[in-house]
C-alpha positions in Angstrom: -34.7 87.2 -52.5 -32.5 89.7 -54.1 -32.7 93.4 -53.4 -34.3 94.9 -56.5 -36.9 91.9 -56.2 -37.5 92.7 -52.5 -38.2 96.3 -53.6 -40.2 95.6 -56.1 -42.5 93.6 -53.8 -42.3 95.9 -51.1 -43.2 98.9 -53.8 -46.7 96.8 -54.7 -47.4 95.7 -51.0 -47.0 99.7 -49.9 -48.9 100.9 -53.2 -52.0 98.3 -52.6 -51.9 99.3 -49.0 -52.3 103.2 -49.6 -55.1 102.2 -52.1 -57.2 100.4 -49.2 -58.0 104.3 -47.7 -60.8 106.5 -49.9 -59.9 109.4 -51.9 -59.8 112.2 -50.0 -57.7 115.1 -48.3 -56.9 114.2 -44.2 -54.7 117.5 -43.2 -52.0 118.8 -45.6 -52.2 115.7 -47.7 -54.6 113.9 -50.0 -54.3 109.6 -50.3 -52.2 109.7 -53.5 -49.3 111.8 -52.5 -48.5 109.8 -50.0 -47.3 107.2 -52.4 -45.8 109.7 -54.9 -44.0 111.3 -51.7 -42.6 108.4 -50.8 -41.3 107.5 -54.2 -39.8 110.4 -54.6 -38.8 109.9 -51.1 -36.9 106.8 -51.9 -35.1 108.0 -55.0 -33.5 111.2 -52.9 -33.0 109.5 -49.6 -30.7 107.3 -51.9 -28.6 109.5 -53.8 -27.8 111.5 -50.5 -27.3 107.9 -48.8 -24.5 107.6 -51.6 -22.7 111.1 -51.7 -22.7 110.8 -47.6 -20.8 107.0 -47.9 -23.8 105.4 -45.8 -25.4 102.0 -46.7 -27.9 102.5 -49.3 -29.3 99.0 -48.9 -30.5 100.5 -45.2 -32.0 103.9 -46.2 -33.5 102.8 -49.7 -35.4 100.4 -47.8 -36.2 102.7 -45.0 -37.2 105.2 -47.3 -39.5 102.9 -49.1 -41.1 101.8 -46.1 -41.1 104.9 -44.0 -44.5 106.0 -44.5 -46.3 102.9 -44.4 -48.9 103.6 -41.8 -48.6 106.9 -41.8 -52.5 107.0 -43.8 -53.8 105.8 -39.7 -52.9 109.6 -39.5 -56.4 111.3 -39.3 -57.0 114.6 -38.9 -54.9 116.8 -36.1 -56.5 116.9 -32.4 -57.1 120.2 -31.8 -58.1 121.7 -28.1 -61.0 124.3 -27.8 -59.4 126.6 -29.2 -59.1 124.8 -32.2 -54.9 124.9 -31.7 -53.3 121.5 -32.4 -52.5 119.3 -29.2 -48.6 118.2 -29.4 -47.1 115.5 -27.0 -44.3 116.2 -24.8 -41.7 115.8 -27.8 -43.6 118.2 -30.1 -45.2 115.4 -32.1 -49.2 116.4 -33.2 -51.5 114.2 -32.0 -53.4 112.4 -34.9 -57.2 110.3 -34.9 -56.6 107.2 -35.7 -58.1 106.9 -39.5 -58.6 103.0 -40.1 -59.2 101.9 -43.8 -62.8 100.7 -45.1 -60.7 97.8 -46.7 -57.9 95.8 -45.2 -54.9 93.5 -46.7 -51.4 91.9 -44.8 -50.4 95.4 -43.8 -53.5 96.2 -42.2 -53.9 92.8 -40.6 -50.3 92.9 -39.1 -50.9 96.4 -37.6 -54.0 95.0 -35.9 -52.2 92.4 -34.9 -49.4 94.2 -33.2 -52.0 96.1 -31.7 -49.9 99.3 -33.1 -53.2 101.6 -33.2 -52.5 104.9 -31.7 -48.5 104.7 -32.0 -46.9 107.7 -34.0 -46.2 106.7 -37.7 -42.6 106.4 -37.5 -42.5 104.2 -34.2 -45.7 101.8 -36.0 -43.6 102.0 -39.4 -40.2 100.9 -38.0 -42.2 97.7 -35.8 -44.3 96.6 -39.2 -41.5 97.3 -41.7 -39.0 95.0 -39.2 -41.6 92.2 -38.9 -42.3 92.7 -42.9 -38.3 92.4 -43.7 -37.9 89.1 -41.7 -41.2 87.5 -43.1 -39.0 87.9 -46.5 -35.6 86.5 -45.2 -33.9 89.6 -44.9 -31.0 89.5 -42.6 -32.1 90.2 -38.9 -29.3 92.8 -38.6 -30.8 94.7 -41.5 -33.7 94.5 -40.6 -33.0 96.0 -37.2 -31.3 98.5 -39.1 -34.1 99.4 -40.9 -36.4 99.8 -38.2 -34.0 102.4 -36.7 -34.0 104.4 -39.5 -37.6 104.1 -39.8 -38.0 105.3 -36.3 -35.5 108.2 -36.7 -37.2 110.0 -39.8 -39.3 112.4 -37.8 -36.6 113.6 -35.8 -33.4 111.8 -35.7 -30.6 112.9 -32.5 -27.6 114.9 -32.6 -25.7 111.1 -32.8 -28.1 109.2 -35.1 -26.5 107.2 -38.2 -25.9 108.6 -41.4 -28.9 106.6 -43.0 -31.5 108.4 -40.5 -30.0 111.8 -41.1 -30.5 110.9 -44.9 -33.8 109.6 -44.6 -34.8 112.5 -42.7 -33.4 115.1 -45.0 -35.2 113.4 -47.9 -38.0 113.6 -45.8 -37.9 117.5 -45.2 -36.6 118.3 -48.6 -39.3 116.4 -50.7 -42.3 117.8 -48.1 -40.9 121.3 -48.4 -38.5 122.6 -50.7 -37.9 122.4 -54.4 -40.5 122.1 -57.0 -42.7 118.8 -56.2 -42.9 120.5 -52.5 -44.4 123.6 -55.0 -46.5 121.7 -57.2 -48.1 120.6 -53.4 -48.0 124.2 -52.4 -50.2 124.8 -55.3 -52.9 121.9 -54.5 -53.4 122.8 -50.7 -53.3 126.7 -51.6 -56.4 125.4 -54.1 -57.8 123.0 -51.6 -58.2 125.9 -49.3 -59.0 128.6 -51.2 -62.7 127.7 -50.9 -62.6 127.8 -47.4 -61.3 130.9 -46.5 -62.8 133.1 -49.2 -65.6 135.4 -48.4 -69.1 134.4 -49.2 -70.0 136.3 -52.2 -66.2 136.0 -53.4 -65.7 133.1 -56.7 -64.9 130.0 -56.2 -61.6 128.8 -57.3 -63.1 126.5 -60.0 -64.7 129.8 -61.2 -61.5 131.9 -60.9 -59.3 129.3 -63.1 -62.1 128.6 -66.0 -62.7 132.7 -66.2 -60.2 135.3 -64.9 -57.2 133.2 -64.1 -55.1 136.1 -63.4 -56.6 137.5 -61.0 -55.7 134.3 -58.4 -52.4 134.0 -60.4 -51.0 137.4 -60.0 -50.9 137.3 -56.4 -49.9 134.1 -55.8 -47.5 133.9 -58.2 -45.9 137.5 -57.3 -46.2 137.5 -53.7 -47.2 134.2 -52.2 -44.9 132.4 -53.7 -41.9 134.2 -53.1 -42.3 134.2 -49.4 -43.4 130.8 -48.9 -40.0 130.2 -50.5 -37.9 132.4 -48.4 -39.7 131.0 -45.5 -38.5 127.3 -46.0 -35.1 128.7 -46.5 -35.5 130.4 -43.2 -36.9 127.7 -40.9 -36.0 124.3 -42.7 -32.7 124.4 -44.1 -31.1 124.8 -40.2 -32.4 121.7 -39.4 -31.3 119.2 -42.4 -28.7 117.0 -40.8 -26.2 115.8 -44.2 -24.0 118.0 -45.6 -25.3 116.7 -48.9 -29.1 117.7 -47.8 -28.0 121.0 -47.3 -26.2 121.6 -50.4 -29.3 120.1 -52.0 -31.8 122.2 -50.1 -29.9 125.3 -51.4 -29.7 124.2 -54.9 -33.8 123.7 -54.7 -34.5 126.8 -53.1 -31.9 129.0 -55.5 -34.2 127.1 -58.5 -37.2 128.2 -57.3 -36.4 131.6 -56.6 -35.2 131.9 -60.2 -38.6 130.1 -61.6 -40.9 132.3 -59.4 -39.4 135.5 -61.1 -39.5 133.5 -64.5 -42.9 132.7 -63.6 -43.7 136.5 -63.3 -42.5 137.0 -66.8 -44.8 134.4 -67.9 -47.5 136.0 -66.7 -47.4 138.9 -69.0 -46.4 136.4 -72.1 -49.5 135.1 -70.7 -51.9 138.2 -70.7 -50.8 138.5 -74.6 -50.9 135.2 -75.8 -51.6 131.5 -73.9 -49.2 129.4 -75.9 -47.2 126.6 -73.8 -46.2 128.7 -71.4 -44.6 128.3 -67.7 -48.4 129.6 -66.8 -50.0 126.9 -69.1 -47.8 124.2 -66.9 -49.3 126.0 -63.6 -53.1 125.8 -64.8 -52.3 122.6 -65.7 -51.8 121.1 -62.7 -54.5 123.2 -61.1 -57.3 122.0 -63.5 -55.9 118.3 -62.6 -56.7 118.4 -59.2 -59.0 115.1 -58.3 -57.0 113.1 -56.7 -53.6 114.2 -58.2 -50.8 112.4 -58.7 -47.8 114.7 -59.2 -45.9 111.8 -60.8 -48.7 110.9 -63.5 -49.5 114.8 -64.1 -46.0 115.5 -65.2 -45.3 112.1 -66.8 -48.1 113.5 -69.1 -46.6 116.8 -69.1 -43.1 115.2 -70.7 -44.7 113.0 -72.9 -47.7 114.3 -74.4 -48.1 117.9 -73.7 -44.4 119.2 -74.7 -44.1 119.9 -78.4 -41.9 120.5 -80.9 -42.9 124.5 -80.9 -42.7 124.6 -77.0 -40.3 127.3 -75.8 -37.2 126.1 -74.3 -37.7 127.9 -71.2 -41.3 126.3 -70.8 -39.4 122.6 -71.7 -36.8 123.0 -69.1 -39.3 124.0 -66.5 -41.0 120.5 -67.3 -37.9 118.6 -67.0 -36.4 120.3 -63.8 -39.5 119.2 -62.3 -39.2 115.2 -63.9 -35.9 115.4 -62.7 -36.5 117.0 -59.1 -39.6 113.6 -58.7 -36.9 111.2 -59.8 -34.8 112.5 -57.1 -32.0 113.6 -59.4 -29.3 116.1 -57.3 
């Protein structure tokens, strides 16, 4: 089997497996960005795999495959106290979350009796045993599963695939604009939560006074969520390229978030395709969101001819950012 035909198999298999879990949020994430993530993922793992001179063929399929049981995840143990338990190594301990439906995935993890075992350590034992059902190469496949393993933390000495695939990793979770278009959902998703009884509800907030949940977030959330990523993640990313990246990403954002502050008075006087119209779009699309799908739309049927330039290139930094463009 060639390579793009492999990937395209795998790519079905991974997309059939996430489907077999309901709709629903389970911590930070909800079921479809975890295949969005990992396209995206793929795409940037891959570009940094090639400015770094490491073997694609390893980390695209590492990449691809890197998440694969991560939806067993469930929800964080917590002790008491409610504070998350961590293992020796720092790693949060997860319920095991078993789908309502199965397929060959979910059969194999059974089978290796893999319940239980971190993500990354179950990922790189199924993706290996996946890999030699299809005749890859045994060496590649052990290759593979080493990268697989690596992506949560990868050591001082790891190969350049792993420090690529975790980079990817970090980046796509945390900085740039998919990591704000998330931002944006779990800020919704727990707005509800944490707001005081006689307080709106966000639903309420977007469809009447938008601005008053805008203004803030936009003006003050934002900007420090931002500067906090710089702060705490860029130290760790382990590729020159990563970090070059990472800085690119965070410089954009921190240029859209003041754009974005302009917006909002363009938006007091007149709602017109505007950088704030892109925003409430994504808010108003939030059952189930697919960041991919939402800005496919975006690009193809929501642009216009009379859409400020400003307003297009927002769109297309953020199609380019998903496609893993650096």
């Amino acid at each position: 089997m060639d390579h793009q035909t492999l990937l395209g198999e795998l790519d079905e298999l991974l997309r059939d497996t996430f489907s077999l879990w309901e709709p629903g949020w389970v911590t930070f994430n909800w079921r479809a960005y975890t295949y969005d993530h990992t396209r995206r993922v793929t795409g940037l793992a891959t570009n940094l795999c090639r400015q770094e001179g490491g073997d694609v063929r390893v980390t695209e399929l590492a990449a691809l495959l890197h998440d694969i049981t991560k939806p067993y995840d469930g929800e964080y143990v917590v002790d008491a106290e409610g504070k998350r338990l961590v293992d020796e190594r720092g790693y949060w301990y997860n319920v095991v979350r078993r789908p309502p439906r199965s397929n060959a995935v979910t059969r194999l993890y059974d089978e290796l009796e893999l319940a239980g075992t971190l993500h990354n350590e179950s990922g790189a034992i199924l993706a290996e045993r996946l890999l030699r059902e299809r005749g890859v190469d045994a060496a590649l496949c052990a290759r593979v599963a080493e990268t697989i393993r690596d992506h949560l933390k990868p050591s001082e000495d790891a190969p350049v695939e792993s420090g690529c695939l975790y980079d990817a990793d970090t980046i796509d979770a945390n900085i740039g604009l998919p990591a704000f278009i998330r931002n944006i959902y779990i800020h919704l998703h727990y707005h509800d939560q944490r707001k005081a009884p006689e307080a709106p509800t966000i639903e309420t907030l977007l469809r009447e006074r938008p601005l008053e949940y805008l203004q803030p977030y936009i003006r003050d959330n934002l900007p420090t969520w931002n500067e906090g990523k710089r702060r705490d993640f860029v130290p760790r990313l382990r590729t020159g390229a990563g970090r070059r990246l990472a800085r690119a990403r965070l410089d954009r954002l921190a240029d859209t978030f003041g754009w974005l502050g302009q917006e909002l008075d363009a938006y007091a006087e007149q709602s017109d395709h505007t950088g704030i119209d892109v925003m409430l779009h994504y808010m108003t699309h939030d059952d189930e969101p697919s960041i991919a799908e939402e800005t496919c739309y975006l690009c193809e049927r929501w642009l216009n001819g009379a859409t400020k330039a400003s307003t297009r290139a927002f769109v297309e930094a953020i199609r380019r950012e998903i496609e893993g463009e650096i």
